[in-house]
Every structure is written in structure tokens, then in C-alpha cells.
C-alpha positions as a printed Julia matrix, in Angstrom:
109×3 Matrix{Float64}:
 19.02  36.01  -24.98
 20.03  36.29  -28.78
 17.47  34.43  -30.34
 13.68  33.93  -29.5
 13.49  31.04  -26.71
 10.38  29.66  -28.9
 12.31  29.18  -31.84
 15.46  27.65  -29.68
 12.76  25.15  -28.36
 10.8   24.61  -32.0
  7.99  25.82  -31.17
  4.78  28.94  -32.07
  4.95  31.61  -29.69
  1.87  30.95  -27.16
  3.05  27.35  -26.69
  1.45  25.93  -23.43
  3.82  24.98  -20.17
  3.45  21.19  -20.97
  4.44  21.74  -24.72
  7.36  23.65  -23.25
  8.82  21.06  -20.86
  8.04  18.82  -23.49
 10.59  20.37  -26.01
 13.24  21.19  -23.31
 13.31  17.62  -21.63
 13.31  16.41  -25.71
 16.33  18.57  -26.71
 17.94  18.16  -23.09
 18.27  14.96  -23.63
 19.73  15.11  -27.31
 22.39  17.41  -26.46
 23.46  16.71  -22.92
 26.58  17.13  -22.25
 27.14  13.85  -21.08
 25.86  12.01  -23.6
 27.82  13.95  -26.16
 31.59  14.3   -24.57
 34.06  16.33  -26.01
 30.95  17.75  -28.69
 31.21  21.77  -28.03
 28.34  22.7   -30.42
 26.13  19.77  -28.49
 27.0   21.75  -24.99
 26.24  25.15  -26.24
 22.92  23.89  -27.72
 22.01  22.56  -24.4
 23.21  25.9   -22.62
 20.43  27.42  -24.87
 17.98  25.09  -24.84
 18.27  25.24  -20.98
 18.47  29.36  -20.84
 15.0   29.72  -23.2
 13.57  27.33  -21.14
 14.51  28.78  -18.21
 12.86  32.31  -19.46
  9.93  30.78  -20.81
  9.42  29.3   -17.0
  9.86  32.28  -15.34
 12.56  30.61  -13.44
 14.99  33.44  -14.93
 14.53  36.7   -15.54
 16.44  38.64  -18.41
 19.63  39.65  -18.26
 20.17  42.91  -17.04
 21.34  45.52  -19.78
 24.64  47.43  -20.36
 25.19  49.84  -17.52
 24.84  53.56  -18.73
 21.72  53.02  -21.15
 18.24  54.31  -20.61
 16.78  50.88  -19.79
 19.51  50.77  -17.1
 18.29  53.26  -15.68
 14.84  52.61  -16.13
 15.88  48.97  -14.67
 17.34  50.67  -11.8
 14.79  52.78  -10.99
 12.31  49.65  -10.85
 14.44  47.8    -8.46
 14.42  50.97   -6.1
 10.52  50.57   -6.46
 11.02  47.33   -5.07
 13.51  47.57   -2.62
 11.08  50.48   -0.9
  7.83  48.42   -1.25
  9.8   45.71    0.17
 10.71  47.63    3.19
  7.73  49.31    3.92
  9.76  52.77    2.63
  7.27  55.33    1.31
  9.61  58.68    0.11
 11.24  58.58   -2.99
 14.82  56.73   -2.04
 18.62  57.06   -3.12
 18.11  60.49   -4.73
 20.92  60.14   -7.48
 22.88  57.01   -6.09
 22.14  54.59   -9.12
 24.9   53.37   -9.27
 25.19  51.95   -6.06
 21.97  50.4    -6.36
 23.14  48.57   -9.34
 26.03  47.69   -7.81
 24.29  46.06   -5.43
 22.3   44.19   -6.95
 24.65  43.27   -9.76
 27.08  41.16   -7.37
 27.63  37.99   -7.97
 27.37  35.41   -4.75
């Protein structure tokens, strides 16, 4: 996300879950797509209105960075924690094969 989902909602960082939904359902609203046909700017305001407060929820994680830097790796190397805690797995797993962990998990549907 480009900008700080706060300030894409209006509000002070620490804002509480009902001041959240407040803003969100508020701007939702205001820049629906269907209440503003044809208006690009109005749809990609609601695209980001929707994405920060779909962070700020917890209902989306963020997005997963470009493959071949450090925090991919690091990134990569925290969904092989998971994968083994998930399935009981207690050795150190994949030894080198990164990339098809990512790969993995970076399909879409």
C-alpha cells in the first residue's frame, strides 16, 4: 500500500475499530462506484479506501514483496515456519527450494 491506510481513511494513527468502520462505510459510500458511473478517480478512491481498510482490519495482509529481495526471503522463510508448524514437521524443511515455496504460495486461485 502506497500511502498510510490512516491517512487514506482521515484519521490519527491509533484510531479505534469503530472509528475505522466509521470512516470506511463514510467514504464507501461517497465514492462507490455505483453511485459515481463512468467517475475513474471516484473508483480508484474507493479501491483505496477499501484496501486501507481492509489492512487496518486484518482482513488482508500486505502484499508480498518483489521476488529476489531480502524480505523475500525473509517472507519465505516465515511461511516455511508455518507450513512446518502447521504440519506437525519439526526439522528444518526445503533446504534451498525457496523458490518453490513462493511459488506456491504466490498462485493465484
Amino acid at each position: 500500500m502506497a500511502e498510510d491506510p490512516y491517512k487514506t481513511l482521515g484519521l490519527t494513527n491509533g484510531a479505534t475499530a469503530k472509528e475505522i468502520n466509521r470512516a470506511f462505510r463514510s467514504l464507501a459510500k461517497k465514492h462507490h462506484p455505483d453511485l459515481n458511473p463512468g467517475d475513474k478517480l471516484a473508483e480508484a478512491r474507493f479501491l483505496a479506501v477499501t484496501a486501507a481498510h481492509d489492512y487496518l482490519t486484518g482482513k488482508q495482509e500486505p502484499a508480498m514483496p518483489v521476488y529476489g529481495s531480502e524480505a523475500d526471503r525473509e517472507y519465505a522463510a516465515e511461511l516455511e515456519q508455518r507450513l512446518r508448524e502447521r504440519r506437525g514437521i519439526k526439522r528444518p524443511g526445503f533446504r534451498g527450494k525457496v523458490k518453490s515455496v513462493l511459488k506456491f504460495f504466490s498462485r493465484s486461485g
